[in-house]
C-alpha positions as CSV (number, residue, x, y, z in Angstrom):
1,X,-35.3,31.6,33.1
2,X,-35.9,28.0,32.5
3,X,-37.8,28.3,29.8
4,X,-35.6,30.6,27.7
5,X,-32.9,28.1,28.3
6,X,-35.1,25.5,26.5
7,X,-35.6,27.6,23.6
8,X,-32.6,28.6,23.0
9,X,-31.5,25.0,22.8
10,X,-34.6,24.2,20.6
11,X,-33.6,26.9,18.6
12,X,-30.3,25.8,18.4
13,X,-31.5,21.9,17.2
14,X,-34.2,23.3,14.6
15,X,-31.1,25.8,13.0
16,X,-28.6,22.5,13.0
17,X,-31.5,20.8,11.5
18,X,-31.5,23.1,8.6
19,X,-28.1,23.5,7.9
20,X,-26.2,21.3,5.2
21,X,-23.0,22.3,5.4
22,X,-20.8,19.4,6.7
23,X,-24.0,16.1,6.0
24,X,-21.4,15.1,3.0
25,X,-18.4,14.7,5.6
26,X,-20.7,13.4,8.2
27,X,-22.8,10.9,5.8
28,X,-19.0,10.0,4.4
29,X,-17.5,9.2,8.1
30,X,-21.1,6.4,8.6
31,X,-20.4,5.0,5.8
32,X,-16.5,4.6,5.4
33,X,-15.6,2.2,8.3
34,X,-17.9,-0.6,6.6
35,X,-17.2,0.4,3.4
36,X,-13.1,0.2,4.1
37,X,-14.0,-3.2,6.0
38,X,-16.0,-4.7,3.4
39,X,-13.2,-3.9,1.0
40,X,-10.4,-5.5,2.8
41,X,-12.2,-8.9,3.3
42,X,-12.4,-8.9,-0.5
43,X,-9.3,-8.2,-0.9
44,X,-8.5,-11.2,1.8
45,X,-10.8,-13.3,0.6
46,X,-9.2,-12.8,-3.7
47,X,-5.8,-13.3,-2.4
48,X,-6.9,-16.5,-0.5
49,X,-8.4,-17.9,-3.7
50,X,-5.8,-17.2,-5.5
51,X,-3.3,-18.9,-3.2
52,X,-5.4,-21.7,-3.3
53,X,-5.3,-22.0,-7.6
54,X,-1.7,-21.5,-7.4
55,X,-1.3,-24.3,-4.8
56,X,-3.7,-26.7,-7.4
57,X,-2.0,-25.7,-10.4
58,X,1.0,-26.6,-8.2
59,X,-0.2,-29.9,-7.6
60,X,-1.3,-30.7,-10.9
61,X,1.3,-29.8,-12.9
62,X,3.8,-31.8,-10.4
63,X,1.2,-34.8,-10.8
64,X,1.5,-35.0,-14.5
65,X,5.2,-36.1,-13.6
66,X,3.7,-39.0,-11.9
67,X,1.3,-40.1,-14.4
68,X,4.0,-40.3,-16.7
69,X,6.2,-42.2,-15.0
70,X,9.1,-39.4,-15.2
71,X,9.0,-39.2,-11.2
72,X,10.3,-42.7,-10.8
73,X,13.7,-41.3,-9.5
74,X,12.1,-38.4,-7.5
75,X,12.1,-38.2,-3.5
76,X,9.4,-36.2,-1.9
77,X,12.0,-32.7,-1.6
78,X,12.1,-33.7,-5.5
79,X,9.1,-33.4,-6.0
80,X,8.1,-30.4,-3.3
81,X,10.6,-28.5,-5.6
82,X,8.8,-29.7,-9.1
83,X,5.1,-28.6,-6.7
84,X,7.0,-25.2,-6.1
85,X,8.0,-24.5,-9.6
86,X,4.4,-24.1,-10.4
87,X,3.4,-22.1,-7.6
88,X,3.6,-18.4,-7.2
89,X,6.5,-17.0,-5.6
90,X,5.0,-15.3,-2.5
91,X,3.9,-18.9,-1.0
92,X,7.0,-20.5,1.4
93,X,7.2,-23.6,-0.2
94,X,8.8,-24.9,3.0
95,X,5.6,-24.9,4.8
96,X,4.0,-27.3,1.7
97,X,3.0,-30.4,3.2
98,X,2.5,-33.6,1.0
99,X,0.7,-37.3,1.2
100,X,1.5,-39.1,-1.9
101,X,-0.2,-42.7,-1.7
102,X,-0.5,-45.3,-4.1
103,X,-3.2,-48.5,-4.8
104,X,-2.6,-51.3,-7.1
105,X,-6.0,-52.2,-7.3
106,X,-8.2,-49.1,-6.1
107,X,-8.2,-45.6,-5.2
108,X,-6.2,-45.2,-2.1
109,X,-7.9,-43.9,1.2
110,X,-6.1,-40.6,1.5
111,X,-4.9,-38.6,4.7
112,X,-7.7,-36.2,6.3
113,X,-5.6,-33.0,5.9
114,X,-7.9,-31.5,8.0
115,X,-6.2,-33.2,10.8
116,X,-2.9,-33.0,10.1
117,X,-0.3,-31.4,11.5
118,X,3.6,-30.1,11.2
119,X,4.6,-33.0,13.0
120,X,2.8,-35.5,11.0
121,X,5.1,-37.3,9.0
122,X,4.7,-36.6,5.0
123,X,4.5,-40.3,2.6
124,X,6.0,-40.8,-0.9
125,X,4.9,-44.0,-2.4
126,X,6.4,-44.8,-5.3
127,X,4.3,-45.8,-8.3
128,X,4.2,-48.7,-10.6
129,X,2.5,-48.1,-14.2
130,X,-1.5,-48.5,-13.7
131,X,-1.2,-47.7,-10.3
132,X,-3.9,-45.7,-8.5
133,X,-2.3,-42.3,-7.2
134,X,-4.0,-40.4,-4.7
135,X,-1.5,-36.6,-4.5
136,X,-2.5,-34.5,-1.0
137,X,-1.0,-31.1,-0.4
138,X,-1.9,-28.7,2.3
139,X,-0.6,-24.9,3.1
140,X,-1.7,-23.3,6.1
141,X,-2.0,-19.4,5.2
142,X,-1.9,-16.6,7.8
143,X,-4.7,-14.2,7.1
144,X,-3.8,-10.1,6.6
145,X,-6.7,-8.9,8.5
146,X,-6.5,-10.0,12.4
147,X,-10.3,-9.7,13.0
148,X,-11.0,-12.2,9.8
149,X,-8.7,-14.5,11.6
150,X,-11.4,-15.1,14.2
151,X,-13.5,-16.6,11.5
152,X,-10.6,-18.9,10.3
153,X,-11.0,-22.4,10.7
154,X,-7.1,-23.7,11.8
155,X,-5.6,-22.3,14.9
156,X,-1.1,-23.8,14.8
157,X,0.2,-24.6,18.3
158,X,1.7,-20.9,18.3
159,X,-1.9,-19.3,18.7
160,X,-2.1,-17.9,15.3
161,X,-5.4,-18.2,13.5
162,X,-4.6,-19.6,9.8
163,X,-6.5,-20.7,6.7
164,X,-5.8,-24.6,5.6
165,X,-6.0,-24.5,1.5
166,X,-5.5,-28.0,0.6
167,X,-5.4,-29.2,-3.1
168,X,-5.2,-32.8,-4.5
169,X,-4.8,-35.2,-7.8
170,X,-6.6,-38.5,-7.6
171,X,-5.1,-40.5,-11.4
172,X,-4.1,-43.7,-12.2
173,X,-0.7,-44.0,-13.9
174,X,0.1,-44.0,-17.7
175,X,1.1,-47.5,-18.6
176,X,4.8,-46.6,-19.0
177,X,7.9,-48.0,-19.1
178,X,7.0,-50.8,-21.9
């Protein structure tokens, strides 16, 4: 009685074997959950980037203000707002931390915005013409996907995991004003 039991099941593996019905679904349910992984961590990753090229062209474009000598008058909300106007709209520009320093005579030594934090108080040095100007920004971006966050390398005082995208402008100033 054994025995027929045994080939019965054999039977039963050697006809599953044979049969195709289904392998798409089944060949489509191995490969999805990487496949729909692998997409959203592109998707996190282009959105990231692009964050990051918007906060740049933020910077740069807010620098050029600087250079010129047309932020004389500016205080650093002045110029957070003139950093904001070239940033996308979807970044809180509230959360935009800058460092601007200045050198007469050399590059100035910049902030490590690796270390920074919300408490750490943000400089604005004015700037004479010729000066060295060294411009530091830093966003800290909450990723989409919660298991990417584990891979992040910022973790805020409230436990969530966050990106640092930092951008910068190292120029010496335009002799203007003569």
């Amino acid at each position: 009685m054994k025995r027929g039991k045994t080939r019965g099941l054999a039977r039963l593996i050697r006809h599953f074997g044979r049969r195709e019905e289904g392998a798409t679904a089944v060949e489509f349910a191995l490969v999805a959950g990487p496949f729909f992984a692998l997409l959203l961590v592109i998707f996190e990753t282009a959105v990231v980037l692009f964050t990051d090229i918007s906060l740049q062209n933020g910077v740069t474009a807010a620098s050029r203000l600087i250079r010129t000598g047309q932020a004389q008058n500016m205080s650093l909300d002045s110029f957070r707002s003139a950093v904001c106007k070239n940033v996308f709209s979807y970044i809180d520009c509230s959360k935009i931390r800058l460092d601007v320093s200045k050198s007469a005579t050399q590059p100035p030594a910049g902030v490590d915005m690796d270390t920074v934090n919300d408490s750490t108080p943000q400089s604005w040095q004015k700037s004479d013409p010729s000066d060295w100007v060294l411009v530091q920004a830093r966003y800290d971006w909450k990723l989409f996907i919660p298991a990417l966050s584990r891979l992040s390398n910022y973790s805020n005082g409230e436990g969530e995991q966050m990106r640092r995208l930092t951008a910068g402008a190292l120029f010496r100033n335009e002799p203007f004003g003569g």
